[in-house]
C-alpha positions as CSV (number, residue, x, y, z in Angstrom):
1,X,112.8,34.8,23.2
2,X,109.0,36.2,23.6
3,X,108.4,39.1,21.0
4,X,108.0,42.5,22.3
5,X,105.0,43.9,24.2
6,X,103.3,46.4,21.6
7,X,103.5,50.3,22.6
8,X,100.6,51.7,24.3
9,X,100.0,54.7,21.6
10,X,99.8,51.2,18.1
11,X,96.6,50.6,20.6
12,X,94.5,53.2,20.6
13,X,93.3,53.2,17.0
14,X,92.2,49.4,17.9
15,X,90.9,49.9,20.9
16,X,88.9,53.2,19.3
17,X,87.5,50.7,17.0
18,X,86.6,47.9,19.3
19,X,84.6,49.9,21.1
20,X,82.8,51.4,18.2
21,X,79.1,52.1,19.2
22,X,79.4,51.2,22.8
23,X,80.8,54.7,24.3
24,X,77.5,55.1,25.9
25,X,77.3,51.8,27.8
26,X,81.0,52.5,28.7
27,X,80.3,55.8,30.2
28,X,77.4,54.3,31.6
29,X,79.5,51.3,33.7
30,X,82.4,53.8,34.5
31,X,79.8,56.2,36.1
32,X,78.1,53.9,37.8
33,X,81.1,52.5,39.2
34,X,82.5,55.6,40.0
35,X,78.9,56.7,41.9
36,X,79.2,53.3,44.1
37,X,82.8,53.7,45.1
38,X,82.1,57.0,46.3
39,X,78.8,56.2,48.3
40,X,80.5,53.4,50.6
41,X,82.7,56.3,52.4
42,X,79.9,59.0,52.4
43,X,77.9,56.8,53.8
44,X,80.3,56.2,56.3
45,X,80.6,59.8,57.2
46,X,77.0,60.6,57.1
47,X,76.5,58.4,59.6
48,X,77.3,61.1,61.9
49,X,76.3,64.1,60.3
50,X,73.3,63.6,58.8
51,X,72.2,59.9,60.4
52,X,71.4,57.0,59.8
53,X,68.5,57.5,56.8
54,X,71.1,59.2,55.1
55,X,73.4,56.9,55.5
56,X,71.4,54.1,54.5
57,X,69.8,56.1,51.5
58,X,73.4,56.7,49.9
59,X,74.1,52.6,50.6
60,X,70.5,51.5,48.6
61,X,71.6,53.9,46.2
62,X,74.6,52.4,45.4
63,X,73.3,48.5,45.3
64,X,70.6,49.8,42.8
65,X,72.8,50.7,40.7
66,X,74.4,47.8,40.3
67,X,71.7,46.6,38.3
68,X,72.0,49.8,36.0
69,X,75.7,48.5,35.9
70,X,74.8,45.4,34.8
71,X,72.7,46.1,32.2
72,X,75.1,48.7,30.3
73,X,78.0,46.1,31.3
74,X,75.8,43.5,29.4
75,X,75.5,45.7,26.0
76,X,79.4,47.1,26.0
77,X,79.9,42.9,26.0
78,X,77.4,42.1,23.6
79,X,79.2,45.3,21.4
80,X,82.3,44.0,21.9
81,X,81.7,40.8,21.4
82,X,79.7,41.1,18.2
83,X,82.3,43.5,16.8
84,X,84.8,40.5,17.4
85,X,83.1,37.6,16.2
86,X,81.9,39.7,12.7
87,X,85.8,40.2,12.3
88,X,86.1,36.5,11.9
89,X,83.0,35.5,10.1
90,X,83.3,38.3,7.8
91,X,85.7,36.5,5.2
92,X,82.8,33.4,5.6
93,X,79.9,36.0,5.2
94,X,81.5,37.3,1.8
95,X,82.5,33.6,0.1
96,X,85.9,34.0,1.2
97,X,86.7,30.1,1.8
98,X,90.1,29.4,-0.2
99,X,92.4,28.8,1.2
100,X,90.1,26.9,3.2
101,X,90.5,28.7,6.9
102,X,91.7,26.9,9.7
103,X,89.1,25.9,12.2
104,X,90.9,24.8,15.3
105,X,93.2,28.0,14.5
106,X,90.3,30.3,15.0
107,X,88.2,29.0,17.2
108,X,91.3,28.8,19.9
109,X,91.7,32.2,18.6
110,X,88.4,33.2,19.4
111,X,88.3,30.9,23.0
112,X,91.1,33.4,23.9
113,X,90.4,36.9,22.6
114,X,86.5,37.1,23.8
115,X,86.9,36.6,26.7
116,X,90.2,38.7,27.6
117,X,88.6,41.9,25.0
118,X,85.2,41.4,26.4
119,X,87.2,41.9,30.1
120,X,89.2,44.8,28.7
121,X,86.4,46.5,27.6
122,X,84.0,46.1,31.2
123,X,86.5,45.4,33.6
124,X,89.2,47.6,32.2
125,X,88.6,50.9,30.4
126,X,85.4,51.3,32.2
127,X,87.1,50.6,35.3
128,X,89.9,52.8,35.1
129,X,87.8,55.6,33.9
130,X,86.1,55.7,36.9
131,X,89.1,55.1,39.1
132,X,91.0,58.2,37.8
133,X,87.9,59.9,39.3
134,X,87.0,58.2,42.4
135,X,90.6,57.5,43.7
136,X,91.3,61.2,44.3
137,X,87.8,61.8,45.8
138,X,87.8,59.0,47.9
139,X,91.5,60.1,49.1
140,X,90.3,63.9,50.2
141,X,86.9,61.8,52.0
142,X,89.6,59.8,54.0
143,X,91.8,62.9,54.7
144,X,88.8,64.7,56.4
145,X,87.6,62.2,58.4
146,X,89.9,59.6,59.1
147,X,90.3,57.6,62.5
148,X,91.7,54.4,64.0
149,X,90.3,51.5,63.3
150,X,88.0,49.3,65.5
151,X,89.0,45.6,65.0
152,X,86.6,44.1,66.8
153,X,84.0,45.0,64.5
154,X,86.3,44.2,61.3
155,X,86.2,40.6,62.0
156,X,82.8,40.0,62.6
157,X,81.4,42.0,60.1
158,X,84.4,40.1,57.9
159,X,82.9,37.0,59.4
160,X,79.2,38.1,58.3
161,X,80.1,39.4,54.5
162,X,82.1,35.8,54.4
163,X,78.9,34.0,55.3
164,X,76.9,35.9,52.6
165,X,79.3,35.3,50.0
166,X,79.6,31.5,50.3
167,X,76.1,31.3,50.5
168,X,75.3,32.8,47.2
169,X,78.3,31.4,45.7
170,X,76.6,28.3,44.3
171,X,74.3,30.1,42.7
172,X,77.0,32.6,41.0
173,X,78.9,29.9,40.2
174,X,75.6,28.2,38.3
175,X,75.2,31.5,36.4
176,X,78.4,32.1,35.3
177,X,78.4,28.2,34.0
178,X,75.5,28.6,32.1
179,X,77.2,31.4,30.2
180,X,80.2,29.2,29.8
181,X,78.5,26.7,28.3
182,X,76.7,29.2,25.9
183,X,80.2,30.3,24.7
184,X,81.5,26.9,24.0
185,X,78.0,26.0,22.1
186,X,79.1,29.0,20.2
187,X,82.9,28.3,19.5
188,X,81.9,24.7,18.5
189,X,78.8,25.7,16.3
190,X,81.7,28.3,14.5
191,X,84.2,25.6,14.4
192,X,81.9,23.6,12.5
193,X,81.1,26.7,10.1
194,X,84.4,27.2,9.4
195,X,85.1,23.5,8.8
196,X,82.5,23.5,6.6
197,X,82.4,26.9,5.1
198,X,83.3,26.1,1.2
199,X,80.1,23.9,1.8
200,X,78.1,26.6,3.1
201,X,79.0,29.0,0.1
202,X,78.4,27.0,-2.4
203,X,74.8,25.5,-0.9
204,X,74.5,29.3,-0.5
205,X,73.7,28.7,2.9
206,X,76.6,31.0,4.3
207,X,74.3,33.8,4.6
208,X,72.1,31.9,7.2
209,X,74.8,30.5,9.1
210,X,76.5,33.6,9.9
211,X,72.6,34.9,11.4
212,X,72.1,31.3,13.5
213,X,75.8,32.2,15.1
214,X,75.1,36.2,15.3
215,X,71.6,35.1,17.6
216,X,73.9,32.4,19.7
217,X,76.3,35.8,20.4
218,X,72.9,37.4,21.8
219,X,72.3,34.3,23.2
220,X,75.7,34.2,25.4
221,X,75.5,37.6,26.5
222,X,71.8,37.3,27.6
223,X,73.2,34.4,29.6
224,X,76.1,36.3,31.2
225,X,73.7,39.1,31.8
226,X,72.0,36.9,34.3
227,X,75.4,35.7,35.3
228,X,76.4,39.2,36.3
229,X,73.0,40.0,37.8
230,X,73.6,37.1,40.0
231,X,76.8,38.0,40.8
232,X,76.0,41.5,41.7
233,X,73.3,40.3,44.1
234,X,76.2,38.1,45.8
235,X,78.6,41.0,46.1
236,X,76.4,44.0,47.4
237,X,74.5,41.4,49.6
238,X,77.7,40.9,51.0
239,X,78.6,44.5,51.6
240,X,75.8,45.6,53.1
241,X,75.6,42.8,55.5
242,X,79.1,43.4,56.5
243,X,78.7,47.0,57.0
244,X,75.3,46.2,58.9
245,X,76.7,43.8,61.1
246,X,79.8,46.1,61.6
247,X,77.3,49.2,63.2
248,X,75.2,46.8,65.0
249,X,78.6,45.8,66.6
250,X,79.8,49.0,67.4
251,X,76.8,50.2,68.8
252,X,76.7,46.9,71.4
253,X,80.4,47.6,72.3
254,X,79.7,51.5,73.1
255,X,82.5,53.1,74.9
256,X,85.2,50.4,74.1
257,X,84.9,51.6,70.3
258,X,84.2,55.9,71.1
259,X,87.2,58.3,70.8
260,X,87.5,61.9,72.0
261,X,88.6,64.8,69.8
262,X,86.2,66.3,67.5
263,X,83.8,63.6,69.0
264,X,83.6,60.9,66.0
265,X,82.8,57.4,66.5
266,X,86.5,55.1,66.1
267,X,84.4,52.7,64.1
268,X,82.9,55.1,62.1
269,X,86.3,55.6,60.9
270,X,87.2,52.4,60.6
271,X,83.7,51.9,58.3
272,X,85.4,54.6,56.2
273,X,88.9,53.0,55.6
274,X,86.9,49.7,54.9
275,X,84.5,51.2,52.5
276,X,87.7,52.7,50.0
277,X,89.4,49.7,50.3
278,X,87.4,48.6,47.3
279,X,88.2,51.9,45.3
280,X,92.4,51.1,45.1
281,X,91.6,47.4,44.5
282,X,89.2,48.9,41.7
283,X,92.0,50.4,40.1
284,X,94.5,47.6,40.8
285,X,92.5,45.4,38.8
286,X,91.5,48.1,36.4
287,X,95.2,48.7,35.3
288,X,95.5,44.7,35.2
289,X,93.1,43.9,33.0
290,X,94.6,46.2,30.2
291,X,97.9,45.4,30.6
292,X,96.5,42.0,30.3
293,X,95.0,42.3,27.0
294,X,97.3,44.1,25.0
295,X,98.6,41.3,23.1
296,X,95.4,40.3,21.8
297,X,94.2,43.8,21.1
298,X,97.2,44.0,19.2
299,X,96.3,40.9,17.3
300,X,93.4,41.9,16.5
301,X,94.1,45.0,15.7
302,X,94.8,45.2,11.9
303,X,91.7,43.3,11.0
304,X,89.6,45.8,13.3
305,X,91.4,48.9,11.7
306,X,91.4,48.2,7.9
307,X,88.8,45.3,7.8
308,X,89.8,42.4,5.3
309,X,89.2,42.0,1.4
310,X,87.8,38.7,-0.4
311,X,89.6,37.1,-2.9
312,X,86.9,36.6,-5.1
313,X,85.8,39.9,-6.0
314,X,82.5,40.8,-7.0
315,X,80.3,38.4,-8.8
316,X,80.5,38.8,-12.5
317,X,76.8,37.6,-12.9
318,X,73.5,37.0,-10.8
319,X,73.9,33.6,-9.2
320,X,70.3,32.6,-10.0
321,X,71.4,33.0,-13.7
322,X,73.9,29.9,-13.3
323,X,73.4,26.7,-14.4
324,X,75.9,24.3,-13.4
325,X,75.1,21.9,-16.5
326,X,76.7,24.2,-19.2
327,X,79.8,23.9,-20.9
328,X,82.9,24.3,-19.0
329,X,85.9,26.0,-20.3
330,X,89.1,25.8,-18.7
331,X,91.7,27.7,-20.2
332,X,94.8,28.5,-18.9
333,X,94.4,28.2,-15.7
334,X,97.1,28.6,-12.5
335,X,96.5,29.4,-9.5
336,X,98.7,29.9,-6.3
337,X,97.0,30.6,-2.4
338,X,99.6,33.1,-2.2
339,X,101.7,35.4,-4.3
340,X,105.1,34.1,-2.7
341,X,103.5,30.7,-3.0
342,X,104.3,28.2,-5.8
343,X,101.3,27.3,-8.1
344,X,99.0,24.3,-7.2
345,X,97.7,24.7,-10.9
346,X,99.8,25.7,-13.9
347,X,98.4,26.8,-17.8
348,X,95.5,23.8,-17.6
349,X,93.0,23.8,-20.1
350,X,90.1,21.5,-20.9
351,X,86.8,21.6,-22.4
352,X,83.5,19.6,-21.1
353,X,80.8,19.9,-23.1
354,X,77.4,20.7,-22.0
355,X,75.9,17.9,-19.5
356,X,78.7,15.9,-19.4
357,X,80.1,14.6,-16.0
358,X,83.6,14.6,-15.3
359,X,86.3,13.3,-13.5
360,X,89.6,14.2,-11.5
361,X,92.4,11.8,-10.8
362,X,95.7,12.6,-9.0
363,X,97.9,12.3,-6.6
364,X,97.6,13.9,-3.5
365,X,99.0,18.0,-3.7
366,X,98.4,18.1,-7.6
367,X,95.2,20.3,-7.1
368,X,92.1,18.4,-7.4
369,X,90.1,20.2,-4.3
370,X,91.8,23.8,-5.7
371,X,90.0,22.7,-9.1
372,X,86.9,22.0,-7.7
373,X,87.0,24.9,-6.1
374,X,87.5,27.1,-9.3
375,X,85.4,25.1,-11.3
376,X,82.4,26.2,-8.6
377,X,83.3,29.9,-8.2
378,X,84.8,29.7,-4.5
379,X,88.5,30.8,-5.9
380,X,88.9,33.2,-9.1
381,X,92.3,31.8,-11.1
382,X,95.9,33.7,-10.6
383,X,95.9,32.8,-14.2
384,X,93.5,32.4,-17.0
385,X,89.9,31.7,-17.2
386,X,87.1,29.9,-16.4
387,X,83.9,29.5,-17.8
388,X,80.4,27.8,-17.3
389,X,78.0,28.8,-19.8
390,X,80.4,31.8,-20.9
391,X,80.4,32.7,-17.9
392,X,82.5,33.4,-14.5
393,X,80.8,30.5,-12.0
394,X,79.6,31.7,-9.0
395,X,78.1,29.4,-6.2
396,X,74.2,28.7,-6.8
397,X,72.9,28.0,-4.0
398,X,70.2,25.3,-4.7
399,X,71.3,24.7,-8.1
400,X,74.3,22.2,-7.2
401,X,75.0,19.9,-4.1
402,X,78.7,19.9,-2.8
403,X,80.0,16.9,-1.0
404,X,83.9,18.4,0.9
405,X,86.6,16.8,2.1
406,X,86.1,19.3,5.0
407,X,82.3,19.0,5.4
408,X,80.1,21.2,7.5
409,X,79.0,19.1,10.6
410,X,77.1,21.0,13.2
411,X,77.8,19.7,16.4
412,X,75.2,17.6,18.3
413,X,73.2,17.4,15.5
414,X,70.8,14.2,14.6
415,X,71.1,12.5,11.5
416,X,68.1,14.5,9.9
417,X,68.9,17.9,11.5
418,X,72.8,16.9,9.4
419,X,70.4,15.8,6.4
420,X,68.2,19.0,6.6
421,X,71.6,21.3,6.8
422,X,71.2,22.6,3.4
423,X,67.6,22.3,3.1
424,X,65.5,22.9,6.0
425,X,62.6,22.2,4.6
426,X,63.4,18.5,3.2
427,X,60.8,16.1,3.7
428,X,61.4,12.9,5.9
429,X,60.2,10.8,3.0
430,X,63.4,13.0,0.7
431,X,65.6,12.3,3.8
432,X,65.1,8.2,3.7
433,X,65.4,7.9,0.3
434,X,68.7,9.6,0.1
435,X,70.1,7.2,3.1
436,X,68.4,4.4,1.3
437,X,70.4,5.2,-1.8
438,X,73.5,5.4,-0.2
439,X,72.7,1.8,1.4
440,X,72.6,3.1,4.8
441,X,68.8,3.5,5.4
442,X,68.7,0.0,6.4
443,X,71.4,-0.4,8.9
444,X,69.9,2.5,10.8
445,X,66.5,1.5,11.1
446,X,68.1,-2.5,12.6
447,X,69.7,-0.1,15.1
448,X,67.5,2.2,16.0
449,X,64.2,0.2,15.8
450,X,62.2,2.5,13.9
451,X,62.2,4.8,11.2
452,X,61.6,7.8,13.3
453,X,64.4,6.5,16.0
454,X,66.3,6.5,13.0
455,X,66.2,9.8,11.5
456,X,66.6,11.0,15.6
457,X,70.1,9.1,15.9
458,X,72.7,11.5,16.5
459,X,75.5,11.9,13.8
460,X,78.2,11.8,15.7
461,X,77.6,8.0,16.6
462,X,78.2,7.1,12.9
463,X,81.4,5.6,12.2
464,X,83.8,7.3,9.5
465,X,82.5,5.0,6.7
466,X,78.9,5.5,7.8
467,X,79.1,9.5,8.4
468,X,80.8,9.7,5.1
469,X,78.0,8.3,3.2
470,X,75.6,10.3,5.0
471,X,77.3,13.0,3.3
472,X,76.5,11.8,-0.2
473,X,73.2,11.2,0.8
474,X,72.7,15.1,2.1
475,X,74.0,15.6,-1.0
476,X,71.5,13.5,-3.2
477,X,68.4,15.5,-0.6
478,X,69.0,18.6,-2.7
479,X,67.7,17.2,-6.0
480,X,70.5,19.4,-7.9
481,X,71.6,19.5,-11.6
482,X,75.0,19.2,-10.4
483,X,76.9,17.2,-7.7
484,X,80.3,17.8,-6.9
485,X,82.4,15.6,-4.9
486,X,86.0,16.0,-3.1
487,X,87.2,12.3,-2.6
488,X,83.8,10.9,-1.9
489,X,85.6,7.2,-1.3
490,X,87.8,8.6,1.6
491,X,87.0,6.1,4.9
492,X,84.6,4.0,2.5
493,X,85.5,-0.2,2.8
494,X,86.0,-1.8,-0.7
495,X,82.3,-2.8,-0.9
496,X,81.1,0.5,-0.1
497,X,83.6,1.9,-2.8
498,X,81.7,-0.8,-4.9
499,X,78.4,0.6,-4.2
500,X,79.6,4.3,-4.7
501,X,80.7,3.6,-8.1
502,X,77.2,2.0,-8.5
503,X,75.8,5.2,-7.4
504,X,77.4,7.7,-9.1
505,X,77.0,5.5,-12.4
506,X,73.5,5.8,-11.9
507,X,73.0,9.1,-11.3
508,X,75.4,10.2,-13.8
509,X,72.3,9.0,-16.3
510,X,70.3,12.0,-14.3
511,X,72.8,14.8,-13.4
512,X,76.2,15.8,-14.0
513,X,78.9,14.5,-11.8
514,X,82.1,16.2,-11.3
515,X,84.4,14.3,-8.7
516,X,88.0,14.3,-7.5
517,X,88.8,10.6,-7.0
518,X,91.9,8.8,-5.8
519,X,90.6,5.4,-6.8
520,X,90.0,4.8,-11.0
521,X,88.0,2.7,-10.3
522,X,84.6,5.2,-9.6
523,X,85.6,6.9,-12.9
524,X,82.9,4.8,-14.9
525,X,80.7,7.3,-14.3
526,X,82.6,10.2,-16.2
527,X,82.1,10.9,-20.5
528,X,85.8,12.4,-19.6
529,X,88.6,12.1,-17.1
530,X,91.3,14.3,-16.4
531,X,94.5,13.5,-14.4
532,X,96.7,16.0,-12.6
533,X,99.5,16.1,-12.0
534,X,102.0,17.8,-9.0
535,X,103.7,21.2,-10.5
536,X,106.5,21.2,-7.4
């Protein structure tokens, strides 16, 4: 049974709020509109009583400001659009990450509601706004001055606006898929920020992210800008041919197309029913595009209205202040993702002394990741209290590297572009050695034929075992006091398990290592290992 269509008056406090700082470009596109709807017909009638200058001064008029149109279109888009996209990335943008949000979830969230709000906004209130006006206006026009209509000139200048539309529709079509493309660059680049957002928080790179995708929103509207420029030159082209080549073929058919009466030309007429056909079908689609998007405004509504809280909370100290190589106290610890929910964790307590690495074993569900996650300040505990240094932990940026089982990957990225993530300004020599400590360095450079070529490799053509060690080895770029892996053996053959434990054995010597593991057999590496166990 489909739920309920939400009342008109639970959408005005959303709507008010969606449109937040773009009332001027809205008045702006509805005035506009409303000023070209009523030009067609008084051009129309001005043909005969004030000729054909002013006639033809009211129709350049009106295609100039379709640019004007365009442009405040554009920023009511970009407003909207920007106000949308913040109320997603906000929880990112504030460490919100646990539970850890659900990618695909959003993202087709987001592939739906731009698009339809963004239309609600231009298409729709603007729209209607101006049709409320120019309905009635253009009805009294058509109630002065209305006479029969000449067909003959209908179908040719039908035939003429037809011409002009499919030959501009290539390049409209061009446009508009440039801005398409922009927007799914966008909804894959936030798919991979959400996928990899407890990385980003605790690399303290979550801050910058949220900037690169805010630039790729003014990125997609400059695009559809041009989109709608192009589209605007299409449709007025059109129009103007069509009512060109509808005089020119009036005046060849003379008398065939001239009534008595008070001495008006039938075809001027006819030009005048032609020219508010547009205003109704205006409206039509006006009304359709909000009745359209009222289930997504209604969606979004809550989140727009009363915004959304982290579950962190402020941090109890300056993250610079951190260091991830204290002593860790665990004590007492639960926590729950949800108050109705049962707890992952229940009353643990441990201590690890300062330096020491440490690590998890458990099966899957007993909270290992959940620990991890408390243990680097991206969750605060339901119950209890823990402490690094005698402190709250909160994520230190630079400080510690964070391997996840839900990584950030940004799409199309080459293998150094993945490697850099987290440190843009990693050398290529840092870069190679990483790989080369990971044992992948050399299997790149047989494939690729140089080290260069190597580095340029696109991630995505890594298998699972291959990408999953390039992940250790962006890990190892950071030089950090403190690595933290989430089931770093996960799609890893036994000799590559083999090597990890190597690895992690080694490095232990250097850093401390804190790791949730499934297999016992990377635990060398640890001074103490803890094993969880399922509380359901």
């Amino acid at each position: 049974m489909a739920s309920p269509r939400p009342p008109l008056p639970t959408l005005l406090a959303p709507a008010r709020a969606l449109l937040r700082g773009g009332a001027g470009s809205l008045a702006i596109v509805a005035a506009t509109a409303l000023a070209q709807r009523v030009a067609l017909p008084l051009a129309a009638l001005w043909l005969g009583d004030r000729g054909e200058r002013a006639a033809a001064a009211a129709l350049f008029a009106a295609a100039l400001l379709s640019f004007v149109r365009a442009r405040a279109a554009h920023q009511l888009a970009q407003t909207v659009r920007l106000r949308l996209v913040g109320l997603y990335l906000g929880p990112l943008e504030r460490g919100e990450v646990v539970p850890p949000p659900s990618s695909d979830a959003i993202t087709a969230r987001l592939a739906t509601a731009l698009p339809t709000l963004v239309s609600w906004a231009v298409e729709g209130v603007a729209v209607v706004v101006a049709s409320a006006v120019a309905v009635p206006v253009v009805a009294a026009l058509l109630a002065y001055a209305l006479g029969p209509a000449a067909l003959v000139p209908l179908g040719f200048a039908g035939a003429v606006g037809a011409a002009i539309t499919m030959g501009t529709s290539s390049r409209v079509e061009a446009a508009w898929t440039r801005s398409f493309e922009r927007s799914r660059g966008l909804l894959e680049s936030m798919s991979a920020a959400f996928t990899g957002a407890a990385e980003l928080v605790a690399h303290g790179r979550a801050g910058a992210e949220v900037e690169r995708l805010r630039r790729g929103v003014l990125a997609w509207s400059s695009a559809e800008l041009s989109a709608r420029t192009a589209s605007a030159l299409s449709s007025w082209g059109a129009l103007v041919a069509t009512l060109a080549a509808a005089l020119g073929a009036s005046a060849l058919l003379g008398e065939h197309t001239r009534l008595g009466g008070r001495g008006d030309d039938a075809y001027r007429g006819f030009l005048l029913v032609l020219s508010a056909i547009p205003t109704l079908q205006m409206l039509v689609a006006g009304l359709a595009n909000l009745v359209y998007a009222r289930d997504e405004l209604a969606h979004v509504g809550s989140g727009l209205v009363g915004g959304r809280t982290t579950n962190r909370g402020a941090p109890a100290q300056d993250p610079a202040a951190f260091d991830p190589r204290a002593e860790i106290r665990v004590e007492g610890v639960s926590f729950a993702y949800a108050k109705e929910s049962a707890p992952v964790l229940r009353d643990l307590s441990f201590m690890l002394p300062a330096g020491e690495s440490l690590a998890i074993v458990g099966p899957n569900g007993a909270g290992k990741t959940t620990l991890l996650y408390l243990l680097l300040g991206l969750a605060r505990p339901t119950g209890g209290r823990v402490h690094v240094g005698g402190e709250e932990p909160e994520p230190s940026g630079d400080r510690l590297a964070f391997v996840s089982q839900l990584p950030y990957d940004p799409p199309e990225a080459t293998i150094a572009e993945s490697l850099r993530a987290f440190d843009p300004g990693a050398s290529d020599a840092r870069l190679v050695q990483a790989l080369s400590d990971v044992g992948l360095w050399s299997a790149l450079v047989a494939r690729a034929g140089s080290e260069a070529a190597a580095l340029a490799l696109p991630r995505a053509s890594l298998s699972r075992g291959q990408a999953q060690r390039a992940r250790i080895a962006r890990a190892l770029v950071r030089e950090a006091r403190l690595i933290v892996l989430d089931e770093p053996e996960a799609h890893l053959d036994a000799e590559s398990t083999a090597e990890l434990a190597s690895l992690l054995q080694r490095l232990a010597g250097e850093r401390r290592i804190i790791a949730a593991i499934h297999d016992r057999s990377l635990a060398a590496f640890a001074h103490r290992t803890i094993e969880l166990r399922s509380t359901s």
